[in-house]
Structure formats: structure tokens, C-alpha cells
N, C-alpha and C positions, 0 to 999 in steps of 0.2 A: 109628433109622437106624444100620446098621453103621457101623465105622471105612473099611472102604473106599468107600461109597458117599457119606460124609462125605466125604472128602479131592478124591474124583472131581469133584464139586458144586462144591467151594468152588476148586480148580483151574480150572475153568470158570471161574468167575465171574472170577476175577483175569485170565485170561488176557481174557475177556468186557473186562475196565475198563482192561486195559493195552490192547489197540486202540482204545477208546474213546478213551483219552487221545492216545493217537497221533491219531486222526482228527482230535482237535478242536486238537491242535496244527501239522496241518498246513493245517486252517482258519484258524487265528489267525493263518498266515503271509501273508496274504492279505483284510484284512476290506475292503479297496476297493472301490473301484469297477473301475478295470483290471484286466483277469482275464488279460490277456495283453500282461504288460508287456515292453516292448521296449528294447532298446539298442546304439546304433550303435558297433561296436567300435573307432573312434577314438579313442573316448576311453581307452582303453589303448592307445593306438600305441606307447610304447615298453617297454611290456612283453609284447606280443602275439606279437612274432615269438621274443622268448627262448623262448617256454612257451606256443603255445598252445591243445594241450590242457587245461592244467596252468588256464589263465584262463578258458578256458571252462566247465569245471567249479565253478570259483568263481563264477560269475557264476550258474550253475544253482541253486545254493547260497543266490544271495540273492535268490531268487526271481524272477528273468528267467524269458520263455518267448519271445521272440522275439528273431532276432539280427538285427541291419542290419549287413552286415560292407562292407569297402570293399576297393579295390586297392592293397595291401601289395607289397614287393617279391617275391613269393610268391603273388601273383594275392589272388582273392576268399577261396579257399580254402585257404590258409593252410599251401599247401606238397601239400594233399592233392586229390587225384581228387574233380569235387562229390559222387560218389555215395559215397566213403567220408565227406566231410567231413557229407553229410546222415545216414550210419549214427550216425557221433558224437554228432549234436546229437540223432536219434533217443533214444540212450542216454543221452541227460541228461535227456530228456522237454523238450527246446526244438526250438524251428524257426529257422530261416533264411529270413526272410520276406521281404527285399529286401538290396540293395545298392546302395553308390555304384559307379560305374563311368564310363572315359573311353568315351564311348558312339560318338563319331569314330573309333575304333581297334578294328577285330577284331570289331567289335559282333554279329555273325552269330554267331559261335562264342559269345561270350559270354551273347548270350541264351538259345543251342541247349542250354549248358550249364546255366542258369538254370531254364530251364523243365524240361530231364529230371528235375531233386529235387521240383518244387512248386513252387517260387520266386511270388512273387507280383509281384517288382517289380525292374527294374532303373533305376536315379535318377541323372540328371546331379546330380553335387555344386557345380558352379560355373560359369557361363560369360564372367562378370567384366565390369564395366562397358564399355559400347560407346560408341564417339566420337557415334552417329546412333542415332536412335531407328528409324530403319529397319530399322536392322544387327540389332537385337532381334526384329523381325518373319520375319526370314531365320534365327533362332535356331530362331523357332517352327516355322518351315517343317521345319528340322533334327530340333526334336523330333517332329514329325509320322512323319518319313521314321522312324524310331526306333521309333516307335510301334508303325508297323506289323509291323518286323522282329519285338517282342516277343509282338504280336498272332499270328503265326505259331505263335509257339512258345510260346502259351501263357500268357504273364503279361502285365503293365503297364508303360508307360515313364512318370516319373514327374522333375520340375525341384525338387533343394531351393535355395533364396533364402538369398543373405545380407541386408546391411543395402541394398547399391546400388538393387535393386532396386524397394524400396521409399522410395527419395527421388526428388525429382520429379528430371526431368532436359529441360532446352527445354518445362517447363510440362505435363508428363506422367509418367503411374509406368512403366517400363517393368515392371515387375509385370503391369498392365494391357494394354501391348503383346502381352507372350507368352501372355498365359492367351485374350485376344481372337482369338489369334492358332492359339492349340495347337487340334488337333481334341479336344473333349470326348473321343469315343469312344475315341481314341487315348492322350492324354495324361492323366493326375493330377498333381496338384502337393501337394509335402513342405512343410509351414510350419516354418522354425523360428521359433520365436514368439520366442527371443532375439532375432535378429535382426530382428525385424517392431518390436522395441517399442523396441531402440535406434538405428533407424531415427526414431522416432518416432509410431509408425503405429499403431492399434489391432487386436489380431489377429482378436477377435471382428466386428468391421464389414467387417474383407475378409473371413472365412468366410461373413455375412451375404451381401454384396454377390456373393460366388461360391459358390456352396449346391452344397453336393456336389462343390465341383471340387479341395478339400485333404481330402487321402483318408489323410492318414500327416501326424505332426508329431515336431518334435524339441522335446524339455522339458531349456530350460537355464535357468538360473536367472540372475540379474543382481543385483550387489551392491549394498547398498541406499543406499550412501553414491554409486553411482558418476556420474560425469561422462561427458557425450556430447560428446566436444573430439577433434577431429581426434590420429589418435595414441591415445587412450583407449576405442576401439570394443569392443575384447575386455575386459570386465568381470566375466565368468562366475565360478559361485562354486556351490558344492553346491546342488543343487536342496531347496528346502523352507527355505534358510537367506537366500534373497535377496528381492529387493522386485516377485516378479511374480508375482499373485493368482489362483495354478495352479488354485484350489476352483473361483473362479468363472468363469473362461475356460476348463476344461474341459469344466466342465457347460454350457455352451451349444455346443459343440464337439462334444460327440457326437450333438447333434438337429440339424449341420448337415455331416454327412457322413463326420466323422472315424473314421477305423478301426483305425488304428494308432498306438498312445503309445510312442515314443521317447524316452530319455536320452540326453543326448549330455553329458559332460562336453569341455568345453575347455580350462579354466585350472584349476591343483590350487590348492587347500588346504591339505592334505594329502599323504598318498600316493594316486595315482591309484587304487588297488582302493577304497581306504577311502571315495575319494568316489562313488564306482560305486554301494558296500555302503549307506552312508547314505541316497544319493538313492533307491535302491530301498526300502530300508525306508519312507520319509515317503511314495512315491510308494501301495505296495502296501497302506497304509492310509487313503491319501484316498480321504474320501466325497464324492462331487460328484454 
């Protein structure tokens, strides 16, 4: 074998085991089970509006590929046009798969905009405890009406819970009111399973009990030391570092309809990216 047909070969080869290396390093970034992991960009709310392209990039970085963004003083979009703000997340290789949003306000345009990127989902964040369990019923009728505006244009209207919802209230869940209440067809419901659990309540037996109807969930974590005492509700803490058993409530979670895994951080730690960076790391290596 000549010298040049030597040097040709063995050039090959190296460049052949330098992508190899790369491939299997951008597999390793990922041995989980979620392949499309999510994160509701509240959890940087006070770093989001300084920079955020600058944070959305990081987030690409630590292996997100879905975003749940909310209404910032800046809209959903974060100062930009949806169809530039979908170019961006294009260029990161993520999506923009839902949003919170005030769904009483402007909600026409807001879906209209929603649905022109892809959008899948636009999500009341809150509708906050009601004096009548009636008044919850009239909620649902709300998200109905909702429903359908999104059904026009293309995606899903969707209610995330806090903890009220799940305590009983005059001997009933109003949880149970609104989902009795939403039109399937129309409606899906966000769990966050923080709040389901410091509520009390177990998340896997409502997913049981309503098969297919939590289509999207937020994964927060809860301190392992913490108390459920009036005043003490928010106890959140890095996901993977607290006391709720993500392995096995997941894995029954996706054989009852769940399609979208969400981080939400609430309370830091640390610095807010850092607990972003960690809970994606634990999250994008669980097996379940």
C-alpha cells in the first residue's frame, strides 16, 4: 500500500469514529424514556424577559424540545411575531407545543395566532377557587365555549390545576365538576401532579379514573421534609431531588393518555437555569 492511499484509509477512518463518537454522544444525551421533553417557561420568569433568546438557546442546550411558554408582559411570544418566534425555536430544533394564556381576553386572535406555527394547545393556568360548586360548572361551560374557538383554528383548549381544585369543597372535587362538566371533544386537562399530591390526592387514580382526559402534565418536585399547613403549599424544589416517585407515576401515565412531560420549576434552589439544567438532566435519563 502506497503512502498516499495509506493516509487516504486511515483519514477515513478517523473522521468515520469522530461522527461515531459524536452520534453516540448525542444519544447519551437522552437514554430516557421522554424523547420530547417539555418546559413551561415560567420557570424563568425573571430571567426570560432580560434575554430571551439568549434562555431559550440554553434550554435547547440541556435538552428540552418542547416549550409551554405563557403571557409575559410581551404576549406569548416574547416580544416577537408567532411566525418569527416559531422560526427561532425551528433553529434550536424545539417546538412550541402549548401555552398558558388568559383565554377571557382576545382569545380569537390568540388562538388564530396559535394555530398558524402548529401550536397544539392553548391552557387556562388558573381559575381560582369558587364560593358554589355551580360556579365551577359555568367554568366548564367557559371552557367549552374555548374549545371550540381553538377547534377552529386548529389545536386544543386545555385547564391546568392547582391544589383547590383537588380538595373536596360542600362534599365534592371540583376537579370532578369541570372535567364532568368540559366537552371531551373539546377540552383536555394539564395535571400538575405537584399540586394533585399536595392537595392530597393521588395523581395516578385521577388519570385511572379519567383515561385519556390529562393529555399534558407539569413534573415539579416537592421537598421531602415538607409540610401541608396552610401558608406552606408551595414546597417545590429540583425535580429528581424531592419526595415524588416520578419512575412510577410516569410509567403508568403514558398507558393512560399522557402526551406531553413538562418541567415547571417554582421555587429555586439555586439559580433558576441551574434548576431548569439539573431537572432536565434526571428527567432525560429516566427509565420508566
Amino acid at each position: 500500500m502506497d503512502r498516499k492511499h495509506f493516509l487516504k484509509i486511515s483519514s477515513g477512518a478517523a473522521l468515520g469514529m469522530m461522527l461515531t463518537s459524536c452520534a453516540g454522544g448525542r444519544a447519551a444525551a437522552n437514554k430516557g424514556t421522554i424523547k420530547n421533553l417539555g418546559i413551561q417557561l415560567y420557570s424563568l420568569r425573571d430571567d426570560l424577559p432580560k434575554d430571551s433568546k439568549g434562555i431559550l438557546k440554553q434550554l435547547a442546550g440541556f435538552g428540552y424540545k418542547e416549550i409551554e411558554s405563557y403571557e409575559g408582559k410581551d404576549g406569548m411570544f416574547w416580544g416577537m411575531k408567532n411566525t418569527d418566534f416559531k422560526k427561532y425555536m425551528d433553529s434550536l430544533g424545539m417546538k412550541i407545543t402549548s401555552s398558558h394564556c388568559d383565554y377571557t381576553k382576545d382569545f380569537e386572535r390568540k388562538a388564530a395566532e396559535a394555530g398558524e406555527i402548529g401550536m397544539s394547545y392553548l391552557i387556562s393556568p388558573w381559575v381560582g377557587k369558587q364560593r358554589r360548586l355551580d360556579d365551577y360548572k359555568k367554568i366548564a361551560e367557559g371552557f367549552n365555549k374555548a374549545g371550540e374557538i381553538c377547534r377552529k383554528n386548529g389545536l386544543r383548549f386545555a385547564y391546568h390545576n392547582h391544589d383547590y381544585s383537588f380538595k373536596l369543597q360542600d362534599g365534592a372535587f371540583p376537579q370532578d365538576i369541570m372535567m364532568t362538566n368540559a366537552d371531551p371533544a373539546l377540552v383536555d386537562f394539564e395535571m400538575d401532579m405537584y399540586w394533585v399530591v399536595t392537595a392530597g390526592e393521588d395523581p395516578v387514580e385521577w388519570m385511572k379514573k379519567y383515561r385519556w382526559r390529562f393529555k399534558l402534565c407539569h413534573i415539579k418536585d416537592r421537598k421531602k421534609d415538607a409540610r401541608v399547613r396552610a401558608g406552606e403549599e408551595n414546597q417545590s424544589c429540583i425535580v429528581g431531588k424531592g419526595s415524588i416517585d416520578y419512575k412510577s407515576i410516569l410509567a403508568q401515565a403514558k398507558n393512560l393518555g399522557m402526551q406531553h412531560y413538562i418541567l415547571e420549576q417554582e421555587a429555586y434552589e439555586k439559580e433558576p437555569i441551574q434548576c431548569v439544567k439539573e431537572g432536565a438532566a434526571y428527567l432525560n435519563q429516566l427509565v420508566f
